[in-house]
Z-matrix of the N, CA and C atoms (Angstrom, degrees):
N
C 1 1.459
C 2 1.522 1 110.26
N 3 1.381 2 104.06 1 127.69
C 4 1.685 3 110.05 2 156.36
C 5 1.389 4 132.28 3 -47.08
N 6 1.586 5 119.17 4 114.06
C 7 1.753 6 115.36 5 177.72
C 8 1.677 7 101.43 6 -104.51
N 9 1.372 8 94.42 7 113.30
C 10 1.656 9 92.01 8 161.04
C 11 1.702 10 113.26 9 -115.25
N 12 0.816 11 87.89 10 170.70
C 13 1.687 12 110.67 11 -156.20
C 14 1.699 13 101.88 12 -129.94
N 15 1.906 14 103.93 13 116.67
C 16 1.337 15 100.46 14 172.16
C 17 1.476 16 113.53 15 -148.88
N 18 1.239 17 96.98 16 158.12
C 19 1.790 18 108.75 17 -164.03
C 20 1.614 19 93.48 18 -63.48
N 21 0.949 20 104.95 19 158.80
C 22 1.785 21 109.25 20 178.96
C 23 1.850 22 105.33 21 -82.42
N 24 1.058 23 112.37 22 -38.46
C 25 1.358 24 111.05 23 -178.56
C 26 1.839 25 102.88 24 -60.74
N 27 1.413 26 114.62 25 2.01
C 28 1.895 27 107.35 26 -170.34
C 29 1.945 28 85.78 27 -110.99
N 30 1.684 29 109.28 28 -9.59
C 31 1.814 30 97.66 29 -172.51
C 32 1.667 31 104.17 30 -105.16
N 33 1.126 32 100.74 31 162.12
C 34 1.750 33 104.54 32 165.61
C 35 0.900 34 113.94 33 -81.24
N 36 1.397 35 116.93 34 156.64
C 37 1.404 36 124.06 35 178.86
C 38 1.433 37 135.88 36 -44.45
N 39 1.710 38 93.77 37 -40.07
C 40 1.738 39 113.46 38 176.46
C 41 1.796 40 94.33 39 -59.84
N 42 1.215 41 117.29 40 -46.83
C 43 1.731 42 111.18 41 -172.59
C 44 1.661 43 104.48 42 -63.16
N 45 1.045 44 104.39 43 -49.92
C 46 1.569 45 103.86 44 -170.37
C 47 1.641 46 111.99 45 -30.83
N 48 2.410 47 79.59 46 -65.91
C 49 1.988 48 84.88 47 179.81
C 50 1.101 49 110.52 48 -59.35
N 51 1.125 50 134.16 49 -43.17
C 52 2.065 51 124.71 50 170.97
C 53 1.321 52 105.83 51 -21.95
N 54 1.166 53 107.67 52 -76.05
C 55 1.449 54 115.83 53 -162.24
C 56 1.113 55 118.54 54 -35.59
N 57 1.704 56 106.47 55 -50.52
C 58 1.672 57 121.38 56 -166.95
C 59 1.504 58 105.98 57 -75.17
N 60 1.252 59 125.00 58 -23.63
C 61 1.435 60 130.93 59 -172.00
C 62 1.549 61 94.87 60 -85.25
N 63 1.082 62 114.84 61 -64.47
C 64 1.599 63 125.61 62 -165.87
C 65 1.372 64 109.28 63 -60.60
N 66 1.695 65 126.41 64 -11.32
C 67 1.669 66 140.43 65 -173.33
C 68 1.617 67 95.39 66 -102.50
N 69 1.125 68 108.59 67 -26.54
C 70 2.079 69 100.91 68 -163.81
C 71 1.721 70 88.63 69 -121.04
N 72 1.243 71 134.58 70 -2.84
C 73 1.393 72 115.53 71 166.33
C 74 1.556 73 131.00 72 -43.43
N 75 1.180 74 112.35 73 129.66
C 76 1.709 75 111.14 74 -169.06
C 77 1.568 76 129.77 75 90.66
N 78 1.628 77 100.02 76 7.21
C 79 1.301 78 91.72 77 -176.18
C 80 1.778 79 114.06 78 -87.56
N 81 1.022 80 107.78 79 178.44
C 82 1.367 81 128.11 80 -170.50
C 83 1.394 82 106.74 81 -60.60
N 84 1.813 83 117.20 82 -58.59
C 85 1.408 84 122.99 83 158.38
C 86 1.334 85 107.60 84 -91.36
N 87 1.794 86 127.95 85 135.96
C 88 0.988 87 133.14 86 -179.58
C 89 1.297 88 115.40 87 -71.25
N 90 1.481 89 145.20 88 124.30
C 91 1.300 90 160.26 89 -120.08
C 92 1.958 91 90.92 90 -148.35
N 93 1.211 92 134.54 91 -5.92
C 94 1.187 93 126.45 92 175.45
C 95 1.298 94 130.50 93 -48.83
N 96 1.722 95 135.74 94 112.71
C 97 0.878 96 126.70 95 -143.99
C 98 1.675 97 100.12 96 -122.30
N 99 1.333 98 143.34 97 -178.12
C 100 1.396 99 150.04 98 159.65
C 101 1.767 100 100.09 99 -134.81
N 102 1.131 101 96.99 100 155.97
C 103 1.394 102 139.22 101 -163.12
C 104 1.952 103 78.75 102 -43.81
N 105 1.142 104 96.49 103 -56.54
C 106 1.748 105 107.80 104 -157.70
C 107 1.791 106 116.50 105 -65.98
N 108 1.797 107 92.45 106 -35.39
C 109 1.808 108 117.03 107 168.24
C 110 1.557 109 80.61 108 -52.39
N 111 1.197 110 116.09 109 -96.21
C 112 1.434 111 129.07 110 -143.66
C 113 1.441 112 124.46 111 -28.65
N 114 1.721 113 97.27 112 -42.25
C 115 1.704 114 103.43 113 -169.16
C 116 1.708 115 82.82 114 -80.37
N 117 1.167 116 139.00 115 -31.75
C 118 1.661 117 130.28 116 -160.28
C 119 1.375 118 77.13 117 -51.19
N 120 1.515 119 121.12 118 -72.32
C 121 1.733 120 122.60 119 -136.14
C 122 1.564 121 104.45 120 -85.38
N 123 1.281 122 110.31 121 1.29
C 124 1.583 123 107.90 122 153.18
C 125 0.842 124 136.16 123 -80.59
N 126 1.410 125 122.31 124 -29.16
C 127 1.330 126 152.38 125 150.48
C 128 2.145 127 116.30 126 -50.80
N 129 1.281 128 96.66 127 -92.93
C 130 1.327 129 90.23 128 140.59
C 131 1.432 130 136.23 129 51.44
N 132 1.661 131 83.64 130 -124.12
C 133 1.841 132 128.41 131 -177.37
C 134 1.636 133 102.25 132 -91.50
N 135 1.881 134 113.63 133 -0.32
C 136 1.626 135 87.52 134 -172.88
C 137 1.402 136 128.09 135 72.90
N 138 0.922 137 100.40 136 14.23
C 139 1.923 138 102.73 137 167.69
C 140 0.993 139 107.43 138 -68.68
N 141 1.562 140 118.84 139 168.55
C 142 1.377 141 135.85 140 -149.66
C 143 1.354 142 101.38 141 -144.76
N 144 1.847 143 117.01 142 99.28
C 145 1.255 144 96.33 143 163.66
C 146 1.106 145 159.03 144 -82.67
N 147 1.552 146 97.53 145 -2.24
C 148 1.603 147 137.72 146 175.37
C 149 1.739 148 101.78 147 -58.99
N 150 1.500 149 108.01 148 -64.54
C 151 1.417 150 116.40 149 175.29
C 152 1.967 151 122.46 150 -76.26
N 153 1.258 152 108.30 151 -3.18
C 154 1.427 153 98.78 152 177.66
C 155 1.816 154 108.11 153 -87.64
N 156 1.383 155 129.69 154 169.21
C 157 1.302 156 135.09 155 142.82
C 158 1.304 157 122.79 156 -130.32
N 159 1.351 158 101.84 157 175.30
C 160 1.209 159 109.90 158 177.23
C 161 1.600 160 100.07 159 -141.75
N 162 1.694 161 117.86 160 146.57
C 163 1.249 162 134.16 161 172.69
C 164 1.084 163 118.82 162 -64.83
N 165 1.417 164 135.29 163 166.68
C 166 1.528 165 141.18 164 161.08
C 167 1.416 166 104.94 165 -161.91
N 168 1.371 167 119.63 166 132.78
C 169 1.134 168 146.08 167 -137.47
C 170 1.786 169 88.92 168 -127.64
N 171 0.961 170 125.02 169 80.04
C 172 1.709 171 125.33 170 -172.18
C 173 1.634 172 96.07 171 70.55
N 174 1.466 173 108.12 172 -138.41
C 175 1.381 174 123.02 173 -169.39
C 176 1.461 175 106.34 174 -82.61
N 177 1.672 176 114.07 175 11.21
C 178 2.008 177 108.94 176 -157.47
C 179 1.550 178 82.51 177 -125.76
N 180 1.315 179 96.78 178 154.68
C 181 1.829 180 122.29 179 168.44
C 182 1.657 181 116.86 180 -67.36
């Protein structure tokens, strides 16, 4: 299978939160985020959406 790799500023938002939900699923403390969590703690902490990615595994997150 093909891994592509993309800057978050090239995904929608719904992918972004995918990602982050579908990357921290199962943890010990629940890490579940909404569209609205996400941009807060991007905002925040200073994240970078220019510099973050996210994987894709064919056409799926």
């Amino acid at each position: 299978m093909k891994i592509v790799f993309k800057k978050l500023t090239e995904c929608t938002i719904q992918d972004t939160v995918t990602a982050w939900n579908r990357g921290f699923e199962g943890y010990f403390v629940p890490l579940e985020m909404t569209a609205e969590l996400f941009f807060n703690r991007m905002v925040n902490e200073g994240l970078s959406l220019k510099h973050s990615l996210v994987a894709f595994v064919g056409e799926n997150l």
